[in-house]
Predicted model as a PDB file, atoms N, CA, C, CB and O in Angstrom, pLDDT in the B-factor column:
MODEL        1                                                                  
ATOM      1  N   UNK A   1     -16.119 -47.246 178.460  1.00 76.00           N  
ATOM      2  CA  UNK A   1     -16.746 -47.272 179.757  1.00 76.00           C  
ATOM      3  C   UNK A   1     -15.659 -47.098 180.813  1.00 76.00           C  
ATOM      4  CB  UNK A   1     -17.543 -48.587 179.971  1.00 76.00           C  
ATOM      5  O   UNK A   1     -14.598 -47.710 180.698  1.00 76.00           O  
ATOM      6  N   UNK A   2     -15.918 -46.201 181.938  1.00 83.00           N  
ATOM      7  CA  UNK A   2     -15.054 -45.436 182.849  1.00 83.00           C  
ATOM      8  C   UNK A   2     -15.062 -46.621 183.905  1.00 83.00           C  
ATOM      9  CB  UNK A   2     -15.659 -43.824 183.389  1.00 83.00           C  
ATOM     10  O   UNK A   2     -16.168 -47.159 183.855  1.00 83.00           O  
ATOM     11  N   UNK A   3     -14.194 -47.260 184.894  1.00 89.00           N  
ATOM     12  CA  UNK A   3     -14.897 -47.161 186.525  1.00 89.00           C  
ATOM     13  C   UNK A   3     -14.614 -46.694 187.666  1.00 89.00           C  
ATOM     14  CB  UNK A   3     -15.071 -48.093 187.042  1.00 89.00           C  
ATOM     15  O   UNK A   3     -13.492 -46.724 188.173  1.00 89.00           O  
ATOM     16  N   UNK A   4     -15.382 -46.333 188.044  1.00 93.00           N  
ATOM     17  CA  UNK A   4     -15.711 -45.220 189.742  1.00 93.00           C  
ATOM     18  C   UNK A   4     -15.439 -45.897 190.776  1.00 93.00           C  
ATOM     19  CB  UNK A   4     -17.387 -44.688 190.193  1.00 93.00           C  
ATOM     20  O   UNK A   4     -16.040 -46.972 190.754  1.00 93.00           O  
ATOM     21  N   UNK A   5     -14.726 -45.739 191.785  1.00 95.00           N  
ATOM     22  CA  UNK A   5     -15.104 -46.314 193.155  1.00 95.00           C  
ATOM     23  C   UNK A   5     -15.053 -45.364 193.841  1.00 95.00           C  
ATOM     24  CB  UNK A   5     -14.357 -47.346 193.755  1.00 95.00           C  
ATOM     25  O   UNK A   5     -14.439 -44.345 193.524  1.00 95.00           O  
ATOM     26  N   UNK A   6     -15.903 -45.567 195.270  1.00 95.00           N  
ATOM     27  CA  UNK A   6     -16.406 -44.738 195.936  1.00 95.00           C  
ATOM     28  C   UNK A   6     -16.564 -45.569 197.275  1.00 95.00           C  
ATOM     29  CB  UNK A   6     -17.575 -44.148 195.271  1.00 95.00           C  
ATOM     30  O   UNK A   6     -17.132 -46.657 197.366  1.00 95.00           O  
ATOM     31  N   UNK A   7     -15.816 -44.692 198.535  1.00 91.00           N  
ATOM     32  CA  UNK A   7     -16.027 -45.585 199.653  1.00 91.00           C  
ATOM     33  C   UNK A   7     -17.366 -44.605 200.454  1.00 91.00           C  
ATOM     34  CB  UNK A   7     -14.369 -45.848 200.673  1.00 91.00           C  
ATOM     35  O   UNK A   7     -17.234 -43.382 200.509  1.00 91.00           O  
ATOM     36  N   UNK A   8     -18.116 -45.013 200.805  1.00 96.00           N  
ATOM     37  CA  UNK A   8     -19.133 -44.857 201.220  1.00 96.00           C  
ATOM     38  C   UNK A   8     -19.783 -44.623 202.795  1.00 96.00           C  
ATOM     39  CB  UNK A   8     -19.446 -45.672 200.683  1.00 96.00           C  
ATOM     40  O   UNK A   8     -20.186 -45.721 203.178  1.00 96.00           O  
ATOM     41  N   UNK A   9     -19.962 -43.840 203.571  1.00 97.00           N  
ATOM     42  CA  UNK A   9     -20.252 -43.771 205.124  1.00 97.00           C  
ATOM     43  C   UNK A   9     -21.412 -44.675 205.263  1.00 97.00           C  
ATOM     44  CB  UNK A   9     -20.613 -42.217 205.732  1.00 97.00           C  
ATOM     45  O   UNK A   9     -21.954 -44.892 204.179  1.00 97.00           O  
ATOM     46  N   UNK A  10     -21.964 -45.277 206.292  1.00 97.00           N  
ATOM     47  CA  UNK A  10     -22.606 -46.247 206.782  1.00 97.00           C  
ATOM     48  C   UNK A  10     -24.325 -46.004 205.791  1.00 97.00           C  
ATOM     49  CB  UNK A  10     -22.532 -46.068 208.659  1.00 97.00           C  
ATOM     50  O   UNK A  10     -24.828 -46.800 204.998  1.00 97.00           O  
ATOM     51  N   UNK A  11     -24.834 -44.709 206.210  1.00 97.00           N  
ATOM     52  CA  UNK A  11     -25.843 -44.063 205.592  1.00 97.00           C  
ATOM     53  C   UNK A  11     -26.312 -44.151 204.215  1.00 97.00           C  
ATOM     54  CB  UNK A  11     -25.612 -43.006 205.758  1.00 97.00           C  
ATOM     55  O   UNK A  11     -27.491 -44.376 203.941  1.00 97.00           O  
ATOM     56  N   UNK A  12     -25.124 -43.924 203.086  1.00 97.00           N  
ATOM     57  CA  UNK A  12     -24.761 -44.078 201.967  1.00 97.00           C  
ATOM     58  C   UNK A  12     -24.970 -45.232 201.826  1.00 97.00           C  
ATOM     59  CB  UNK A  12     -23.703 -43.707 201.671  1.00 97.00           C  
ATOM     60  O   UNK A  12     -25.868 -45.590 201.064  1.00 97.00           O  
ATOM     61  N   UNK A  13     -24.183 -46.168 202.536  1.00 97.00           N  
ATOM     62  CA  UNK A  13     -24.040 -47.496 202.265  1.00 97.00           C  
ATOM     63  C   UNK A  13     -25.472 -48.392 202.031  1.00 97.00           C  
ATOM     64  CB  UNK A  13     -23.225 -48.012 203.421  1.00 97.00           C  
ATOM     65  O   UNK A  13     -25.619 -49.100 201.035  1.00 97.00           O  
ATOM     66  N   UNK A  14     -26.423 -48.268 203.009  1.00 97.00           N  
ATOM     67  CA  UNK A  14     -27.613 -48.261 203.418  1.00 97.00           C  
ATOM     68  C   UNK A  14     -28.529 -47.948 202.438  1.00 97.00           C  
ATOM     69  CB  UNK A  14     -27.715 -47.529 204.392  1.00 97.00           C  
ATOM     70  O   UNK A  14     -29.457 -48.720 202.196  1.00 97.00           O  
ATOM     71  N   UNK A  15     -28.337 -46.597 201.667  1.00 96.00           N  
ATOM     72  CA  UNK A  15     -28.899 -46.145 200.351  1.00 96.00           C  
ATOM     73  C   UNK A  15     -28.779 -47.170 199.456  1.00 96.00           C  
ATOM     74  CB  UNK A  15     -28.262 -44.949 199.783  1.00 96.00           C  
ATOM     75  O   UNK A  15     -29.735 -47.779 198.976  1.00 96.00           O  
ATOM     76  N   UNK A  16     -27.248 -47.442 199.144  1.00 95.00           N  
ATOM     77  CA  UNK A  16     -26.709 -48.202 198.009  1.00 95.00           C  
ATOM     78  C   UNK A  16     -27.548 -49.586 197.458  1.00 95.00           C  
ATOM     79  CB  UNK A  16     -25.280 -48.613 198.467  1.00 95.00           C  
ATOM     80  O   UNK A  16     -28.042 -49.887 196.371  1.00 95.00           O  
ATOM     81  N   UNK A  17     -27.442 -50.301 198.846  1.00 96.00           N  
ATOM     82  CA  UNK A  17     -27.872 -51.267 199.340  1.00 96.00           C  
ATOM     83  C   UNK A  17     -29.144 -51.877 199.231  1.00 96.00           C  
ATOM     84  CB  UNK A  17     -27.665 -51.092 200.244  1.00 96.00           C  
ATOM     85  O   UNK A  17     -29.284 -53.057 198.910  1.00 96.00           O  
ATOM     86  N   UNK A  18     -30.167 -51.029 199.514  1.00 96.00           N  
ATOM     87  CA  UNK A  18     -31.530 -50.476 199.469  1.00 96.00           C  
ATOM     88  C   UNK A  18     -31.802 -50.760 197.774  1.00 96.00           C  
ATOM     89  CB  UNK A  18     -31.603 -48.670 200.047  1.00 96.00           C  
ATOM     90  O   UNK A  18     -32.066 -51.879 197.334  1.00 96.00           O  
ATOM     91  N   UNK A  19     -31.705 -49.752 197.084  1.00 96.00           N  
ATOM     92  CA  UNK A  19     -31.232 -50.104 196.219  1.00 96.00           C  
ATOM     93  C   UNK A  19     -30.917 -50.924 195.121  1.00 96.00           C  
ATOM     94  CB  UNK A  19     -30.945 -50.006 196.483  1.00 96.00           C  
ATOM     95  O   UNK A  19     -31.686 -51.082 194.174  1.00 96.00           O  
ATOM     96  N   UNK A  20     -30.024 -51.348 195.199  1.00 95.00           N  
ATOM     97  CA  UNK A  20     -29.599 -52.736 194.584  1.00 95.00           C  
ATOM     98  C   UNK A  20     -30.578 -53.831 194.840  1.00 95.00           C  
ATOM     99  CB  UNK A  20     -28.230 -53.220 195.159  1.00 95.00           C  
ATOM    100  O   UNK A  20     -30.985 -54.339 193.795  1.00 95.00           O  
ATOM    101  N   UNK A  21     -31.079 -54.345 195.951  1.00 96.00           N  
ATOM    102  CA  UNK A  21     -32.068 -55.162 196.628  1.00 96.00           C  
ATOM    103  C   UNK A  21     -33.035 -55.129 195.300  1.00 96.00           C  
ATOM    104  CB  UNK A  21     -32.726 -54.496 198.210  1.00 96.00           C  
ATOM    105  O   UNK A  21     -33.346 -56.111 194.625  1.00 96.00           O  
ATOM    106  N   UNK A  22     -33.572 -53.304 195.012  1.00 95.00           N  
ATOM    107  CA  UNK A  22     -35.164 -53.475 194.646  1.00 95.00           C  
ATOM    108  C   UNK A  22     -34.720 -53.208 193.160  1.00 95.00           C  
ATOM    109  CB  UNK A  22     -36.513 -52.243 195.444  1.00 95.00           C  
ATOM    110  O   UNK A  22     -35.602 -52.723 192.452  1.00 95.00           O  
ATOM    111  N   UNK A  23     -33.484 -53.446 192.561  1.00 94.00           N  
ATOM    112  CA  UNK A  23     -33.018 -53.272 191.227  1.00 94.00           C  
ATOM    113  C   UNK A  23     -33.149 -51.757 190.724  1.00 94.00           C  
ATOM    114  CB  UNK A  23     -33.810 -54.232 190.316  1.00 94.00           C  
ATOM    115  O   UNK A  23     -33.502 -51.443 189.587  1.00 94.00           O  
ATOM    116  N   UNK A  24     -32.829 -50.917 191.692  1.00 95.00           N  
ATOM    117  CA  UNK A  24     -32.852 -49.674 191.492  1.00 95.00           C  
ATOM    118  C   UNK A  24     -31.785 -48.654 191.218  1.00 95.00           C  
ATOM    119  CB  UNK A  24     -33.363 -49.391 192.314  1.00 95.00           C  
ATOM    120  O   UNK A  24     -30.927 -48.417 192.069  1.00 95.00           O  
ATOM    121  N   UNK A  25     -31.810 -48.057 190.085  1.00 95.00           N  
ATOM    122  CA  UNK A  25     -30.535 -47.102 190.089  1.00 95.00           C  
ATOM    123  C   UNK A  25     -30.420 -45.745 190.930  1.00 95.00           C  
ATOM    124  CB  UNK A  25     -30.337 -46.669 188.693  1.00 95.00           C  
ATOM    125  O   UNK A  25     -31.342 -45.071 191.390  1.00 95.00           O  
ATOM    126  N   UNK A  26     -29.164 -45.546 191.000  1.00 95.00           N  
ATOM    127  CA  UNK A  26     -28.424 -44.550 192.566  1.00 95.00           C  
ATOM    128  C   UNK A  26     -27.932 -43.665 191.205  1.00 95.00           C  
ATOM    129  CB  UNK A  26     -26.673 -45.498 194.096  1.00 95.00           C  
ATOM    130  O   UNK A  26     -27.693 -44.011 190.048  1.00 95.00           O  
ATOM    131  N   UNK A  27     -27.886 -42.009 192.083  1.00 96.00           N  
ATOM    132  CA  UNK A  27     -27.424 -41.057 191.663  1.00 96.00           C  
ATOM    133  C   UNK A  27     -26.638 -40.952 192.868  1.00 96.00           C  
ATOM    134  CB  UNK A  27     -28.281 -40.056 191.181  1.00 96.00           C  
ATOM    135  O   UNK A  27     -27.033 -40.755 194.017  1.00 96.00           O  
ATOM    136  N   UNK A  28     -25.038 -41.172 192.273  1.00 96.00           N  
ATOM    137  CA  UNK A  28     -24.119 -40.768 193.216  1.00 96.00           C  
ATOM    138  C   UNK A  28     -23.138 -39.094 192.947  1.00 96.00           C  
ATOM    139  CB  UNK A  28     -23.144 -42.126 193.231  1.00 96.00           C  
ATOM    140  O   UNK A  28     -22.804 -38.726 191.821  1.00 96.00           O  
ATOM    141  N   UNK A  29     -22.874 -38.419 194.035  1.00 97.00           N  
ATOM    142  CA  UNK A  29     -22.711 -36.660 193.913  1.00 97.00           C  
ATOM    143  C   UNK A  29     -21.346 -36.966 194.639  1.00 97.00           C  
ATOM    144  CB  UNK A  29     -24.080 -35.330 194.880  1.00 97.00           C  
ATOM    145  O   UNK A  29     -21.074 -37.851 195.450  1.00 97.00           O  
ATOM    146  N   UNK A  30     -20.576 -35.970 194.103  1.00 97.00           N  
ATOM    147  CA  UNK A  30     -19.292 -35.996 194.765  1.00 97.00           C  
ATOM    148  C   UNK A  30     -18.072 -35.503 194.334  1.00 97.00           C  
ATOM    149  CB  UNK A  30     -19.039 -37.071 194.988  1.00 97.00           C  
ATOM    150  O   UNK A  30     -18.274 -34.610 193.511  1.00 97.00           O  
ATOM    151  N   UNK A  31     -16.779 -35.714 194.551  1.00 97.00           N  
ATOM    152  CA  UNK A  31     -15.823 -35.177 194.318  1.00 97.00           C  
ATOM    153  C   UNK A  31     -15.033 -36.352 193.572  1.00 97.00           C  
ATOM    154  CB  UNK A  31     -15.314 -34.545 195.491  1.00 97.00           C  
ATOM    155  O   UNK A  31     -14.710 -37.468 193.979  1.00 97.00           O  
ATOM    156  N   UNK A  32     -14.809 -35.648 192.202  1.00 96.00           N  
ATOM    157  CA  UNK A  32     -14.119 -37.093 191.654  1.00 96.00           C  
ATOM    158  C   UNK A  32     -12.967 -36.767 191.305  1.00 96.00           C  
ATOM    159  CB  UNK A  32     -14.748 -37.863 190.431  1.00 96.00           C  
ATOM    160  O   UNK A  32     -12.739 -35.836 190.532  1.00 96.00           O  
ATOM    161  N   UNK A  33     -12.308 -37.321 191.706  1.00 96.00           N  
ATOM    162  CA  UNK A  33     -10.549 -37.133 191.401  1.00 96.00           C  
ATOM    163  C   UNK A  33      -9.640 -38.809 190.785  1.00 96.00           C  
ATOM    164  CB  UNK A  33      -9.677 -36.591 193.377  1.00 96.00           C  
ATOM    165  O   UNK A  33      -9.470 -39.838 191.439  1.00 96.00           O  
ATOM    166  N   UNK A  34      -9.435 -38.664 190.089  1.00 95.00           N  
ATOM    167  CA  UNK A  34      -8.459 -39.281 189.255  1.00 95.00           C  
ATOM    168  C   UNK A  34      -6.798 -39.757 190.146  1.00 95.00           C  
ATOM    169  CB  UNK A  34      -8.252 -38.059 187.973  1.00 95.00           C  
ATOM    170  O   UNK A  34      -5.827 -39.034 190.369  1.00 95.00           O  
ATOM    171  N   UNK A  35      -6.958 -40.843 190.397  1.00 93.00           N  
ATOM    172  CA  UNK A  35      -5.757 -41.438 191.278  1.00 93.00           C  
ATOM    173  C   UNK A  35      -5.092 -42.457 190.072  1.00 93.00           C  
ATOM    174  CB  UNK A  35      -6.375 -42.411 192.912  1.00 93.00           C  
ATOM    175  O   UNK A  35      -5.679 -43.329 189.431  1.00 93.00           O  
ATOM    176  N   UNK A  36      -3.984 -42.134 190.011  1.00 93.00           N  
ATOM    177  CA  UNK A  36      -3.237 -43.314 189.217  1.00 93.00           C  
ATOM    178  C   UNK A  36      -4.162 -43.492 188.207  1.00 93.00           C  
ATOM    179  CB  UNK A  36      -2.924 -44.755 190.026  1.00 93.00           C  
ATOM    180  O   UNK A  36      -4.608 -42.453 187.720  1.00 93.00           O  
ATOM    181  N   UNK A  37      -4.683 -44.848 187.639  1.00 90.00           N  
ATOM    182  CA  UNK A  37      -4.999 -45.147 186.386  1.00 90.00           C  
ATOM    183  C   UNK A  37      -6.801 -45.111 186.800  1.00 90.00           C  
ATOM    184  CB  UNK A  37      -4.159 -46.728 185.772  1.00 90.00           C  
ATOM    185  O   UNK A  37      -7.696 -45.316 185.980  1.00 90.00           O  
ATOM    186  N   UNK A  38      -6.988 -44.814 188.197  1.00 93.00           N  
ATOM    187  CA  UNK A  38      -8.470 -45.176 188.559  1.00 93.00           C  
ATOM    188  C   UNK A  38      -9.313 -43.994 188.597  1.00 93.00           C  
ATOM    189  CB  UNK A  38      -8.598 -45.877 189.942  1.00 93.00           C  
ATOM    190  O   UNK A  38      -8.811 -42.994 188.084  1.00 93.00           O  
ATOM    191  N   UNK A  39     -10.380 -43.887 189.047  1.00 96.00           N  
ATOM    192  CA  UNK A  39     -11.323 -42.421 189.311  1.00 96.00           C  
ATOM    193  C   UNK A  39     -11.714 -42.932 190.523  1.00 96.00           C  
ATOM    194  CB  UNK A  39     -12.762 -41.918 188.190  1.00 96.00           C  
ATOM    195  O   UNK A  39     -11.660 -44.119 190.845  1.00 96.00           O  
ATOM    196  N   UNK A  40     -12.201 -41.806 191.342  1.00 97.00           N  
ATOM    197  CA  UNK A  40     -11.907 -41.847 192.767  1.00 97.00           C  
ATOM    198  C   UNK A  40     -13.745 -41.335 192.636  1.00 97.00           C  
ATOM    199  CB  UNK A  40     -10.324 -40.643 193.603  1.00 97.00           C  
ATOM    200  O   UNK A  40     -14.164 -40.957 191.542  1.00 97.00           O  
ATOM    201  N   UNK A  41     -14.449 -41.376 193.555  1.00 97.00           N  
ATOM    202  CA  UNK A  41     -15.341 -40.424 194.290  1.00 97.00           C  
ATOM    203  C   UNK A  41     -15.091 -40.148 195.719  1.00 97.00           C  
ATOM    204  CB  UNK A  41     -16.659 -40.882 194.216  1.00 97.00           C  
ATOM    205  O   UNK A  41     -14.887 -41.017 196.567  1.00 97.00           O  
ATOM    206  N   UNK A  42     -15.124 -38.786 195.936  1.00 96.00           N  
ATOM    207  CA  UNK A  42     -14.707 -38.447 197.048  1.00 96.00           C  
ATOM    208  C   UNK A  42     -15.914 -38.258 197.797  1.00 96.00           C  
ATOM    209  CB  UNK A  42     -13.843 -37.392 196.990  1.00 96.00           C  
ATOM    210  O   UNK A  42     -16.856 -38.581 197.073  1.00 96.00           O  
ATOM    211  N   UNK A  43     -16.523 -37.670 199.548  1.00 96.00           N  
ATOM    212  CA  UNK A  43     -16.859 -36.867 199.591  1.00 96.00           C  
ATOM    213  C   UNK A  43     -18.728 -37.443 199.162  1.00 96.00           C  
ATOM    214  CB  UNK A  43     -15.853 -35.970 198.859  1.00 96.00           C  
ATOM    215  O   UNK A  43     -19.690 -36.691 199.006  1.00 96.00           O  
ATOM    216  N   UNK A  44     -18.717 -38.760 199.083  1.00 97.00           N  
ATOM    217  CA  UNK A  44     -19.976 -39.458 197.752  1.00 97.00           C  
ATOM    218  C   UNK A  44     -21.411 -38.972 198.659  1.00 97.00           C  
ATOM    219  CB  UNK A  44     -19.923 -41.895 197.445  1.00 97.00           C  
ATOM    220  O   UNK A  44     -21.206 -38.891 199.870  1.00 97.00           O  
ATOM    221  N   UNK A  45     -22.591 -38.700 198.273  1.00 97.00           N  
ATOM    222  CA  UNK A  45     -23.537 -38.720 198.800  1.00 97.00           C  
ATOM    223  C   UNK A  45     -24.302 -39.875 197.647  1.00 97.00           C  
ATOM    224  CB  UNK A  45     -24.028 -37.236 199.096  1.00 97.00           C  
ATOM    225  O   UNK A  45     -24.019 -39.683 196.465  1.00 97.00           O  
ATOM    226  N   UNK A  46     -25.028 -40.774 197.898  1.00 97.00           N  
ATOM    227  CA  UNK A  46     -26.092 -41.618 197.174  1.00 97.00           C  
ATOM    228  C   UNK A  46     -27.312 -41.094 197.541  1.00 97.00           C  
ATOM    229  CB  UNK A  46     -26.077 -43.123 197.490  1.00 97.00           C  
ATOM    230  O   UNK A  46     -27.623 -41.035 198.730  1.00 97.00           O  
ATOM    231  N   UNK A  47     -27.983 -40.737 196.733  1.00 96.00           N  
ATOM    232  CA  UNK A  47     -29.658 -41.069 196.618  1.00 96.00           C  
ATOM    233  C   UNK A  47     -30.406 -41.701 195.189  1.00 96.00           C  
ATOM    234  CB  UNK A  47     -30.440 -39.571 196.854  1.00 96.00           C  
ATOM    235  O   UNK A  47     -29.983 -41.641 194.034  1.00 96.00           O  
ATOM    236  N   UNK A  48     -31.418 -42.201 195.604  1.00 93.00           N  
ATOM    237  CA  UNK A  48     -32.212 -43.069 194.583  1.00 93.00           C  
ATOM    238  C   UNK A  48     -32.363 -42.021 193.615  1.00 93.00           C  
ATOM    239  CB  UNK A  48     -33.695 -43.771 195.088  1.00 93.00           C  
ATOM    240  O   UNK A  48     -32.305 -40.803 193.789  1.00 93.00           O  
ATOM    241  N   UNK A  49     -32.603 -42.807 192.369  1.00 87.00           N  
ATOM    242  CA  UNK A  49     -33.188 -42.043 190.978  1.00 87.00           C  
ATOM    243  C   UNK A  49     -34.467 -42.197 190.886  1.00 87.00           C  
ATOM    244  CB  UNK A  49     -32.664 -42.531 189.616  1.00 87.00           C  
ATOM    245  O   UNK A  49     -34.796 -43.379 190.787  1.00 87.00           O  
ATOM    246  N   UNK A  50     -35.334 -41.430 190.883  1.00 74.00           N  
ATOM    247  CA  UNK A  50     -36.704 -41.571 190.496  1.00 74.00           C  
ATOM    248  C   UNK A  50     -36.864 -41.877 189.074  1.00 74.00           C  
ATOM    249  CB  UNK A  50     -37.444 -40.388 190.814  1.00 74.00           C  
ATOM    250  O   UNK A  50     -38.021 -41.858 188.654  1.00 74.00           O  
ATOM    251  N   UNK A  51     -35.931 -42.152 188.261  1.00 65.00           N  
ATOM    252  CA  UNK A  51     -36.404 -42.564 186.931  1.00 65.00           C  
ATOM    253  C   UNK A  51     -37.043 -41.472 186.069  1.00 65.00           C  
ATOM    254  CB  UNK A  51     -37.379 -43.646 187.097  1.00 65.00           C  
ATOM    255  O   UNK A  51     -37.027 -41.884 184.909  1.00 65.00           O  
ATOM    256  N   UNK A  52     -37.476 -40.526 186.121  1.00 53.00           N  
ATOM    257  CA  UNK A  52     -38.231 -39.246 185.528  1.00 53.00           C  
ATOM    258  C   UNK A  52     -36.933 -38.153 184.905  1.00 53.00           C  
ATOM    259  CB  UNK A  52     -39.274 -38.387 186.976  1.00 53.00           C  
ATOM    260  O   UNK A  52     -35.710 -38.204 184.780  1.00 53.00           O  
ATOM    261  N   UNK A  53     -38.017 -37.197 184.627  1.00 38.00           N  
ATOM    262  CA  UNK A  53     -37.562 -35.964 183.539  1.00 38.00           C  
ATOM    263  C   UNK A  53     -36.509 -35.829 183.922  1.00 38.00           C  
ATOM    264  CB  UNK A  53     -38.233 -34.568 183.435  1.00 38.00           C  
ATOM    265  O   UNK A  53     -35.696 -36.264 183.107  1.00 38.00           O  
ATOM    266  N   UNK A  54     -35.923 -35.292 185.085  1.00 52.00           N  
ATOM    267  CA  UNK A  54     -34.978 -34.563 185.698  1.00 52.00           C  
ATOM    268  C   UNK A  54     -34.016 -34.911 185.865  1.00 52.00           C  
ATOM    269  CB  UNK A  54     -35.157 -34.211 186.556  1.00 52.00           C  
ATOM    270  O   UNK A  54     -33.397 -34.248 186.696  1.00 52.00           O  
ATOM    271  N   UNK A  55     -33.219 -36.179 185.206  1.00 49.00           N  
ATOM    272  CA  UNK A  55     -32.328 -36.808 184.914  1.00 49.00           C  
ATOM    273  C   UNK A  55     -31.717 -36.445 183.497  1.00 49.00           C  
ATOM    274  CB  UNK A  55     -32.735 -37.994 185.101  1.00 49.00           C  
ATOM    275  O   UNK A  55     -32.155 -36.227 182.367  1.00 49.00           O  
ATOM    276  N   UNK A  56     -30.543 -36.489 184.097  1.00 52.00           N  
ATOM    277  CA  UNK A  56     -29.242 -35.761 182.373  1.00 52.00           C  
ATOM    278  C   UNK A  56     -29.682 -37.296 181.415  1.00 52.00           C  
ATOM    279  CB  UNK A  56     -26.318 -35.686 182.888  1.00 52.00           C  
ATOM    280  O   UNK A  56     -29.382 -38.329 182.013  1.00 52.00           O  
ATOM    281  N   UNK A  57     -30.153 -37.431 180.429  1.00 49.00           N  
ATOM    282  CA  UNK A  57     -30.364 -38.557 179.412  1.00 49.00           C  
ATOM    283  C   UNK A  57     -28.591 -38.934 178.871  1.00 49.00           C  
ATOM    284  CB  UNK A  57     -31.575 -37.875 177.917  1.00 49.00           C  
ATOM    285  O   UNK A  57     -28.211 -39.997 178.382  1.00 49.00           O  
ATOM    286  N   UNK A  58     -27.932 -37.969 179.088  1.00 48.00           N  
ATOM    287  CA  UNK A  58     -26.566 -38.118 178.694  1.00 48.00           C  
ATOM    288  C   UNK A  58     -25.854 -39.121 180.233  1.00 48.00           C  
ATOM    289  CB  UNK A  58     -25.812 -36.271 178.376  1.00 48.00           C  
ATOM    290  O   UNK A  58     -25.122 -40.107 180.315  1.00 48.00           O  
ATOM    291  N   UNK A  59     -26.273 -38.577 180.855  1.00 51.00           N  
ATOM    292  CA  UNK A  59     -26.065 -39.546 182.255  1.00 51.00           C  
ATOM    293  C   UNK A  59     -26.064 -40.647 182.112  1.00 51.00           C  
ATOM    294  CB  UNK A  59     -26.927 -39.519 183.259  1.00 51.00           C  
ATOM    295  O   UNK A  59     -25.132 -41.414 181.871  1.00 51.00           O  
ATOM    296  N   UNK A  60     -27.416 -40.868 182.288  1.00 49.00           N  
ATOM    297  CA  UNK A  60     -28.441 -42.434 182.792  1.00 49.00           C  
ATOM    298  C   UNK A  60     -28.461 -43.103 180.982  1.00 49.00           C  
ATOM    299  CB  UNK A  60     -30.863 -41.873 183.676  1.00 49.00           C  
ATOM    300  O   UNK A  60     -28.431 -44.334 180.999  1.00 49.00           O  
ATOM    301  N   UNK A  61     -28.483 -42.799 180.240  1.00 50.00           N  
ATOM    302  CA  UNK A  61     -27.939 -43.560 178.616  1.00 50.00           C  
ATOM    303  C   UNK A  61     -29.618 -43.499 178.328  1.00 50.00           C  
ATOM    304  CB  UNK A  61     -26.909 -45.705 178.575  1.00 50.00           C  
ATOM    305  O   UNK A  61     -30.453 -42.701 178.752  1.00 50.00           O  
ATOM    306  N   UNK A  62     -29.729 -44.427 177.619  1.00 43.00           N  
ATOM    307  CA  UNK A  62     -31.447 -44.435 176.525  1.00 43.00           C  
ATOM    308  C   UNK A  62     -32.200 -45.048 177.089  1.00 43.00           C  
ATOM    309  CB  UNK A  62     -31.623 -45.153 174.990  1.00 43.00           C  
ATOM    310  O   UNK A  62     -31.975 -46.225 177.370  1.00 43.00           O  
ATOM    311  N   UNK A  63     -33.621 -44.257 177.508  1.00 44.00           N  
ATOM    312  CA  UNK A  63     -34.431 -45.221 178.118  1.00 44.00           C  
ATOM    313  C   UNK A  63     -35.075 -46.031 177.360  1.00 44.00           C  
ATOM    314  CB  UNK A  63     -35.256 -44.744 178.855  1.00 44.00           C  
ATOM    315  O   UNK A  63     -35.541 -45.550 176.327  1.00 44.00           O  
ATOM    316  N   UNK A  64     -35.273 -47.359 177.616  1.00 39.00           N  
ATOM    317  CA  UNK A  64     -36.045 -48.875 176.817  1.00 39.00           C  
ATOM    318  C   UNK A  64     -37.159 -49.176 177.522  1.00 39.00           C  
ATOM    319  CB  UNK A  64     -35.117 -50.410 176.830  1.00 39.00           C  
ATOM    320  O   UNK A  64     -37.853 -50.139 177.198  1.00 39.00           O  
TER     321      UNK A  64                                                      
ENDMDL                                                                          
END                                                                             
């Protein structure tokens, strides 16, 4: 297991946030670059996952 950080503009943040509250998973888009021993997201846009087809299953792992 990898981990990401990602600093986030107010908007994003708001998404994130949102979110988390209603136990909801975020599809985060962006530029990921590798700093020292960490992974970076650059550049991040967040929006909600609708949970459906159109999600990489390799992504989001096995649905239960």
């Amino acid at each position: 297991m990898y981990s990401v950080q990602a600093v986030l503009d107010e908007k994003n943040y708001r998404v994130a946030i949102r979110a988390h509250e209603a136990g909801s998973h975020v599809i985060v888009t962006g530029d990921l670059e590798k700093i020292g021993r960490g992974w970076h997201i650059k550049n991040a846009n967040v929006r909600t996952s609708s949970g459906h087809e159109d999600e990489d299953p390799q992504m989001t792992g096995p649905k239960t």
